[in-house]
C-alpha positions as CSV (number, residue, x, y, z in Angstrom):
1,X,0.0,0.0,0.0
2,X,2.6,2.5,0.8
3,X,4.2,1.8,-2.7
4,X,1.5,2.3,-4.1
5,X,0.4,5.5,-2.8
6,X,2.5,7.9,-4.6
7,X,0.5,6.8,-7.8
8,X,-2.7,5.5,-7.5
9,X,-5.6,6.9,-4.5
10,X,-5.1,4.3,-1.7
11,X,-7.8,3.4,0.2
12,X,-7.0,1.1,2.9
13,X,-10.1,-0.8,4.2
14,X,-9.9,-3.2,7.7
15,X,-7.5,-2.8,10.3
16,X,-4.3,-1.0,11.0
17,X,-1.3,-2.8,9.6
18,X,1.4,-4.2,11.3
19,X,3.6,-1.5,10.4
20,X,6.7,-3.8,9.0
21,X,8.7,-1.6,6.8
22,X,12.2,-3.5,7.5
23,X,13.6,-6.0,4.4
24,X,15.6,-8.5,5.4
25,X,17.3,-11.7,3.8
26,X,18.2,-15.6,4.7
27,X,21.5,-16.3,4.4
28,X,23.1,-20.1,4.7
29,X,26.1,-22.2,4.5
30,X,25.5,-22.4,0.6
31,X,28.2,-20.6,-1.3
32,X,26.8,-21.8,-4.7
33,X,24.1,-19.6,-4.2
34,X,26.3,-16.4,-2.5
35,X,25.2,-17.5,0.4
36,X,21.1,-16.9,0.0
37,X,18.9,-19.0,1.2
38,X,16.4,-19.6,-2.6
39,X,13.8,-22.1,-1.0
40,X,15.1,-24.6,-3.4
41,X,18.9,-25.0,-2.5
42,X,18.1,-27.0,1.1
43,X,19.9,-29.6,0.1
44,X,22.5,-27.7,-1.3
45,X,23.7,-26.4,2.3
46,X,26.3,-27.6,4.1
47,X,24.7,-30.5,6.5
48,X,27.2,-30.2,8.8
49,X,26.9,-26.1,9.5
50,X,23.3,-25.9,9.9
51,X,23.0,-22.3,10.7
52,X,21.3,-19.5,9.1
53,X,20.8,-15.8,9.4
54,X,17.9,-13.1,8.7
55,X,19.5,-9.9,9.2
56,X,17.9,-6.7,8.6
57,X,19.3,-4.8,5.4
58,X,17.1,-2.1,4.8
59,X,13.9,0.1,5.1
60,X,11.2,0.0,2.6
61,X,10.3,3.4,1.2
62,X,7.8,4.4,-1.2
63,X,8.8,7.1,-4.6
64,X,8.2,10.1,-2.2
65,X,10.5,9.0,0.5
66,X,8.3,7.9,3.0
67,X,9.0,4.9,4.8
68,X,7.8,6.2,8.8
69,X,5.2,3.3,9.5
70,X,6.7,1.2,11.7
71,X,3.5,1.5,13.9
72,X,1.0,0.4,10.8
73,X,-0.8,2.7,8.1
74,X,-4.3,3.6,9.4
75,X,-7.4,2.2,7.8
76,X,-9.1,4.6,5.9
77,X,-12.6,2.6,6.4
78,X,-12.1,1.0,9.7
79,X,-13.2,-2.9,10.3
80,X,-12.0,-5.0,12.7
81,X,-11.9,-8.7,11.5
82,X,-14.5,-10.7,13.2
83,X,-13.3,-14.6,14.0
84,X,-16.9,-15.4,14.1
85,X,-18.1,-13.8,10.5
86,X,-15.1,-13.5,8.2
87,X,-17.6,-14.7,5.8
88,X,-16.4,-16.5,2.2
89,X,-13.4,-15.1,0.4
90,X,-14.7,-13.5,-2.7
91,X,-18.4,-13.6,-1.9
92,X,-19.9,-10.4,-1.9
93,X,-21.2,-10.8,1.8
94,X,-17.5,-11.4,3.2
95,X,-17.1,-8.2,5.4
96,X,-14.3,-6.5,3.8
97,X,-15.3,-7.4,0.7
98,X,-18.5,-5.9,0.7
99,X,-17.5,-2.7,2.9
100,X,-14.8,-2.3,-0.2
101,X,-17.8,-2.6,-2.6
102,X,-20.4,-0.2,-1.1
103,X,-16.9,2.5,-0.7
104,X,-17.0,1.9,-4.4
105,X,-20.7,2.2,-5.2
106,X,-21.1,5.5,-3.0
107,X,-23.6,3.4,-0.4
108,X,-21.1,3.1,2.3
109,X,-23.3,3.7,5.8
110,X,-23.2,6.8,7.6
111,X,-22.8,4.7,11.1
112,X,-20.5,2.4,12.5
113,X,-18.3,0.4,10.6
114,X,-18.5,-2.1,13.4
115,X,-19.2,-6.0,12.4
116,X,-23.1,-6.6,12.6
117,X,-24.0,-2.6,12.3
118,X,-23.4,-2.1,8.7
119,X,-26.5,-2.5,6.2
120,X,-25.4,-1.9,3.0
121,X,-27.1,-2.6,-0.6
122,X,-25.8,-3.8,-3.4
123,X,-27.6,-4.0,-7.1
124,X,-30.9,-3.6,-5.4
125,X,-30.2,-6.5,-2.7
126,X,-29.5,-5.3,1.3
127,X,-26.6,-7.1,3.1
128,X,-26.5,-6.8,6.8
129,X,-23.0,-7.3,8.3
């Protein structure tokens, strides 16, 4: 999302992220590969030096220069994720997914965005979250 900002309107829909803007890297005893760990060179390293390191090399930052989110990005449209509706992924009725699609069709509530407050309607049908 922050990479995309600088180009497109991002509007960020559910909770607030996690905030990790770090890059890292796995490194093992594998010099065929310099070293990096590829997910397909396992049996390529070394059996009997078994270690392997995830150091941080970097901070993600988007075309404008900002990379200061190490405490998440803020929904835009709030909505906590609800363990006992997350609905079907990709059916219109799925919480996030149909929050996205009333922001979209101009019908987004003028209430809570709370799980089970939201009434929203969609190509003349209502959807109650």
């Amino acid at each position: 999302m922050n990479g995309l900002a600088p180009y497109v309107d991002v509007v960020h829909v559910g909770e607030l992220t996690v905030g990790k803007s770090e890059f890292s890297n796995t490194f093992v005893d594998d010099p065929s590969t310099g070293y990096f760990y590829t997910g397909n060179n396992d049996s390529d390293i070394n059996p009997d030096n078994q270690w392997g390191i995830q150091p941080l090399l970097g901070k993600n930052e988007n075309a404008d220069g900002f990379s200061d989110y190490e405490n998440g990005l803020v929904p835009d449209y709030e909505l906590p994720e609800d363990v006992e509706n997350l609905g079907v992924l990709g059916e219109i009725d799925e919480p996030l997914l149909a929050l996205t699609l009333s922001i979209i069709s101009g019908n987004t509530a003028k209430r809570s965005l709370n799980p089970g407050s939201l009434l929203i309607h969609l190509h003349t049908q209502e959807y109650f979250l």
